[in-house]
C-alpha positions, -999 to +999 in steps of 0.1 A: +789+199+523+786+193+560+747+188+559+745+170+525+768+146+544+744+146+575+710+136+557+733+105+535+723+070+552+730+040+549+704+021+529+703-009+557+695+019+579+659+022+569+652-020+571+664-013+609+640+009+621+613-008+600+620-038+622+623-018+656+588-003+649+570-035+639+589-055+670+579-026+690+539-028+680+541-068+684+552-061+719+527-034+728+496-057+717+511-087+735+512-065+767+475-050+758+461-083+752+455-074+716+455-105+692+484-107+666+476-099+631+476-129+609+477-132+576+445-137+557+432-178+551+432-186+513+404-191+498+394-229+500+367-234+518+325-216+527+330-187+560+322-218+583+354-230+573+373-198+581+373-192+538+364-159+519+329-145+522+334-135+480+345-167+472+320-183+487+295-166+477+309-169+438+307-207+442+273-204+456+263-184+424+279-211+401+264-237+418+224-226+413+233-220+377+242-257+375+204-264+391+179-267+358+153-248+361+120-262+357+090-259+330+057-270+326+065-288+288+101-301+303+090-315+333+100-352+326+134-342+316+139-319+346+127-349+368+156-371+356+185-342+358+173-331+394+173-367+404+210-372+389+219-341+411+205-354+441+221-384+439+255-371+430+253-355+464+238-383+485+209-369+487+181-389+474+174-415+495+166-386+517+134-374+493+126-407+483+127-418+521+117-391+539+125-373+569+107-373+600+108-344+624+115-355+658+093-339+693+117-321+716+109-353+738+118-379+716+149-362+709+153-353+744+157-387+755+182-398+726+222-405+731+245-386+718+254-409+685+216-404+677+207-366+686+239-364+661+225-386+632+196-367+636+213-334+632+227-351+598+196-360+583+182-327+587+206-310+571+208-333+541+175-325+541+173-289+549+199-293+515+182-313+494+153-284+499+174-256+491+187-273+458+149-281+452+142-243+455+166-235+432+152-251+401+117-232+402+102-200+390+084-176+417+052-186+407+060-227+412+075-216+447+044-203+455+029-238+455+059-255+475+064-227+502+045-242+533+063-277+526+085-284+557+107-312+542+123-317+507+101-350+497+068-331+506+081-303+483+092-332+457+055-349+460+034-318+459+056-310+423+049-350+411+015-342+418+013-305+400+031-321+371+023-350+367-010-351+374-031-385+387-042-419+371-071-400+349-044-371+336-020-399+332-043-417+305-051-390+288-015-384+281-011-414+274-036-420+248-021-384+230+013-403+229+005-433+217-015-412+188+019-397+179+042-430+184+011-444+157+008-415+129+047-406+130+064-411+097+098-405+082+093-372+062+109-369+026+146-353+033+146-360+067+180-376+080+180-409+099+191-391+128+165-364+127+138-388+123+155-411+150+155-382+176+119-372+167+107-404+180+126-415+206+116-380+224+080-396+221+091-431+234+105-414+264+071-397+268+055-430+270+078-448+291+082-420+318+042-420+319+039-462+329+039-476+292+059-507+287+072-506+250+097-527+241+128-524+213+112-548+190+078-523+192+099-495+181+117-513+156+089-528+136+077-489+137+109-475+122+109-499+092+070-493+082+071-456+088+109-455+067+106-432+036+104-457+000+142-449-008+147-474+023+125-501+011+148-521-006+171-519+029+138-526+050+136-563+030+171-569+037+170-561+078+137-579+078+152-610+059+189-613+070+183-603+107+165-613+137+140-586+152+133-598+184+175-594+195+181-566+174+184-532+193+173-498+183+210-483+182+217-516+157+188-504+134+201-466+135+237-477+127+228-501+096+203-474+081+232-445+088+256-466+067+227-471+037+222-430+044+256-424+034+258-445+002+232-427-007+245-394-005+275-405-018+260-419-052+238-383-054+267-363-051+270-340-085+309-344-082+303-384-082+278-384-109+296-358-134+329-383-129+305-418-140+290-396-169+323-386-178+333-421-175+303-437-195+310-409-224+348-417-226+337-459-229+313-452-255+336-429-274+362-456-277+340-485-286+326-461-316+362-456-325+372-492-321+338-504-343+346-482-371+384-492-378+371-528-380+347-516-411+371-499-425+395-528-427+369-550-437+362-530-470+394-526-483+408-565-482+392-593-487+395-629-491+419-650-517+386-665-530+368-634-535+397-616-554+397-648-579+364-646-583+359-612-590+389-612-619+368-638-634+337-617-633+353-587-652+366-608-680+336-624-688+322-584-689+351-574-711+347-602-736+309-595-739+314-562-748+337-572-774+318-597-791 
């Protein structure tokens, strides 16, 4: 009993000595020179901000898969999503403008507020490079690789893609064969057909041709299929071309879409056959009570003269 009495503590007991030994450690680093553990930084900011190397490089992971990736049939679509990301992050006028690489003696003999503006503008650019890398495939890398600044990199892709004045007409001259010999295919939605040539619009705008709304929409209504014609003379009549806008046209010819579907419903048609069947039904009905009354009375004047008529039979027959 004695030495079950001797190993029973009190519960505070163990919280004590916790608290001598870590009080004890503090002391012995802070006579060592040792720094004092701290607790670790949440996770809010890149390691030059004192944040977590894992989360950092998680948001680094997150952010190339917002970069689109370029291809050579998309190029003119990537063009206008790169330069949205560029200038979401202020860093356009940067490839658009340029930036020049200073000589150690030019920037040798700036002040301070300049060597420091400096160091901004090539990072933005040093950025603006690394976002640029991003979006291409090895082999499109390749071709970029030896360009020291982010609008060289950005001139020598114009120049891939693109192409110059002669590969620019050519293109040009396949577009406007398309924007010409499109027409709206027979169960084609308005949308559909919509999308189909705006996509070739876009083509010929992006590559210098200046087509304007009332171009396009003279070329919807003559390449409509003929269950639009009768809408066609109506837009053409009651509306004014040159103000009306391409999203006008789509939205009147959507609403004439749906009243068509509407009326070649079968659920819609079986109910107005059903209709028709019931109204001719009850005209019959109604037609051949009036007959019916018709043979079975008469007039006061034809009764008379009937009467008379069998009379004159009877006596005959007598005489």
């Amino acid at each position: 009993m004695a030495r079950g009495r001797r190993r029973r503590r009190h519960p505070k007991l163990g919280l004590l000595l916790l608290f001598s030994v870590n009080t004890r450690e503090r002391s012995l680093a802070r006579v060592l020179g040792r720094p004092r553990p701290r607790p670790a930084a949440p996770a809010v900011a890149g390691p030059s901000h004192g944040g977590d190397a894992r989360w950092y490089q998680s948001g680094m992971n997150s952010f190339q898969q917002q970069v689109p990736k370029l291809s050579k049939d998309k190029y003119g679509s990537w063009c206008i999503q790169m330069k949205a990301l560029f200038g979401s992050r202020d860093l356009w006028e940067t490839i658009n403008n340029g930036f020049v690489e200073p000589t150690d003696e030019q920037e040798a003999a700036y002040t301070t507020d300049e060597k420091k503006a400096i160091r901004e503008q090539r990072k933005k650019d040093k950025k603006a490079l690394f976002i640029l890398y991003q979006g291409l495939d090895e082999a499109t890398f390749e071709k970029v690789a030896e360009a020291t600044t982010s609008k060289e990199a950005w001139e020598i892709l114009v120049s891939i893609f693109k192409g110059d004045d002669r590969v620019k007409r050519i293109r040009l001259q396949a577009l406007r064969g398309e924007f010409e010999a499109l027409h709206m295919k027979d169960g084609e939605s308005v949308l559909d057909y919509f999308s189909r040539l705006l996509i070739i619009v876009n083509g010929l705008k992006r590559n210098g041709e200046k087509l304007d709304d009332i171009r396009v929409v003279e070329k919807v209504l003559r390449s409509l299929f003929s269950n639009f014609e009768h809408v066609v003379v109506a837009i053409e009549e009651s509306k004014d071309l040159e103000i009306l806008t391409i999203e006008e046209l789509l939205g009147s010819l959507q609403v004439h879409e749906q009243r068509m579907q509407k009326k070649s419903n079968p659920a819609v048609l079986k109910q107005a056959l059903e209709s028709k069947l019931t109204l001719n039904d009850q005209r019959k009905s109604t037609s051949n009570r009036g007959r019916g009354r018709g043979r079975g009375r008469g007039t006061p004047q034809q009764s008379s003269q009937n009467q008379q008529e069998n009379q004159s039979f009877r006596s005959r027959g007598r005489g």
